[in-house]
C-alpha positions as CSV (number, residue, x, y, z in Angstrom):
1,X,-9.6,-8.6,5.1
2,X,-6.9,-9.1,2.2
3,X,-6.5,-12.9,1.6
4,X,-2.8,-13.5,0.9
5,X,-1.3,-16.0,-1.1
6,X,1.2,-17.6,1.2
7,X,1.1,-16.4,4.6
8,X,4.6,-15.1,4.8
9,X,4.0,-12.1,1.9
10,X,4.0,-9.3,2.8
11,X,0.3,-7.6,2.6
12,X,1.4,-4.4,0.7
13,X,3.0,-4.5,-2.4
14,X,4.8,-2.1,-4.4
15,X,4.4,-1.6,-7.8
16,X,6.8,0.7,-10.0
17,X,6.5,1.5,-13.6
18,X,8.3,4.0,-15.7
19,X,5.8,7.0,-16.4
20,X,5.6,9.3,-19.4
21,X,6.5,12.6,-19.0
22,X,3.3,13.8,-19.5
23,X,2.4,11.9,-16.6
24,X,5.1,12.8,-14.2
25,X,3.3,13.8,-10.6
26,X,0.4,12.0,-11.1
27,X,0.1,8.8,-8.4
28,X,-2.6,6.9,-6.6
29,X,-3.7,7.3,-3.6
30,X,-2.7,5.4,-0.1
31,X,-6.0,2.9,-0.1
32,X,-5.6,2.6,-4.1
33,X,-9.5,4.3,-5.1
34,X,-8.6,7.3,-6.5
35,X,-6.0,8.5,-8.8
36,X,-4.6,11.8,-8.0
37,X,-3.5,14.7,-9.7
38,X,-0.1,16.9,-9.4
39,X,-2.3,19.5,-8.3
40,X,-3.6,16.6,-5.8
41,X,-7.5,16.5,-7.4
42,X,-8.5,13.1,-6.9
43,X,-11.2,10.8,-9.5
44,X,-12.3,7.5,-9.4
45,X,-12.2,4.8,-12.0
46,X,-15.9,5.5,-12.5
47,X,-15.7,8.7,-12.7
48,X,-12.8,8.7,-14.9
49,X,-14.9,5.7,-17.3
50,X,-17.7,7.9,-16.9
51,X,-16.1,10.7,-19.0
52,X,-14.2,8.6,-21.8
53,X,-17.6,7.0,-22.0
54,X,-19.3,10.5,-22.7
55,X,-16.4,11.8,-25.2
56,X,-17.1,9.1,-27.0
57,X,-20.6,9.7,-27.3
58,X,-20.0,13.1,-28.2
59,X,-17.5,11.9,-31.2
60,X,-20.2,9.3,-32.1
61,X,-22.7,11.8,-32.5
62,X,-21.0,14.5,-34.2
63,X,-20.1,11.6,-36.8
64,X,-16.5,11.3,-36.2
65,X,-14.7,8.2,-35.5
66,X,-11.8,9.6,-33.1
67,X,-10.7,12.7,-31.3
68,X,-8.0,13.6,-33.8
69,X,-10.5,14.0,-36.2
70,X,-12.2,16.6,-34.9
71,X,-9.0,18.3,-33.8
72,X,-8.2,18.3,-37.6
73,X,-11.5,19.9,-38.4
74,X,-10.5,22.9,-35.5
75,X,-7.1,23.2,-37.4
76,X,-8.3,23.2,-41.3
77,X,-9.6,26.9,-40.4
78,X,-7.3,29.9,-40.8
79,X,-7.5,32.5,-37.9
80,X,-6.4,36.2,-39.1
81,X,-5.0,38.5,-35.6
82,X,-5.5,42.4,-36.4
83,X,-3.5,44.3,-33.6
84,X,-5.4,48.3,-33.7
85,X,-4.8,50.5,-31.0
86,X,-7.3,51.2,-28.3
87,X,-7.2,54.5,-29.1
88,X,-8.1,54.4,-32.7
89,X,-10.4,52.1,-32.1
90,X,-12.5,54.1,-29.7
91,X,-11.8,57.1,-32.0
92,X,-13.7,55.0,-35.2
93,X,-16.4,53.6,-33.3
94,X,-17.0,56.3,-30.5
95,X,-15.6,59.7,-32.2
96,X,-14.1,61.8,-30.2
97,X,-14.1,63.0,-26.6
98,X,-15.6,66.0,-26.2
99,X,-14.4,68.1,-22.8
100,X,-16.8,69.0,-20.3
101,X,-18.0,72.5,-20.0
102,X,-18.0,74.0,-16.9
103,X,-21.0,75.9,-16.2
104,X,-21.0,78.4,-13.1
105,X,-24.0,79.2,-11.1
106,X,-24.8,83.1,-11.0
């Protein structure tokens, strides 16, 4: 049972904080164990301690000391987008469609 500091408080109490908006929707749950996602997926402080511990593992061991450096190492590369049509495509690496001959039994 919940020990209370004076016996007349009340047992539940509300705490509000202003959220980031990149946090809006997320809450806790009722009993306070898990916190819960806007698409109501629920994970423990363990769980949740659990992966920041292994993300930083992973940054260790690649040799990096924070997650925005490896993000910069994604960015420095250039990415090149070729648009071809499916047609020509399939035309340069298939040739082209032949038609089926029909062939009639005598």
């Amino acid at each position: 049972m919940q020990r209370r500091l004076k016996p007349d408080t009340p047992a539940i109490i509300e705490i509000r904080t202003d959220v980031p908006p990149s946090w809006a929707g997320w809450s806790f749950s009722a009993n306070g164990r898990h916190l819960v996602s806007p698409d109501r997926d629920r994970i423990t402080p363990e769980r949740l301690a659990g992966l920041l511990w292994r993300n930083s593992m992973e940054l260790r061991r690649a040799g990096l000391r924070s997650r925005r450096e490896a993000e910069k190492l994604v960015r420095r590369g250039t990415v090149k987008v070729v648009i071809v049509d499916l047609a020509d495509w399939h035309l340069r690496h298939f040739g082209k469609r032949l038609a089926r001959e029909r062939y009639s039994i005598s």
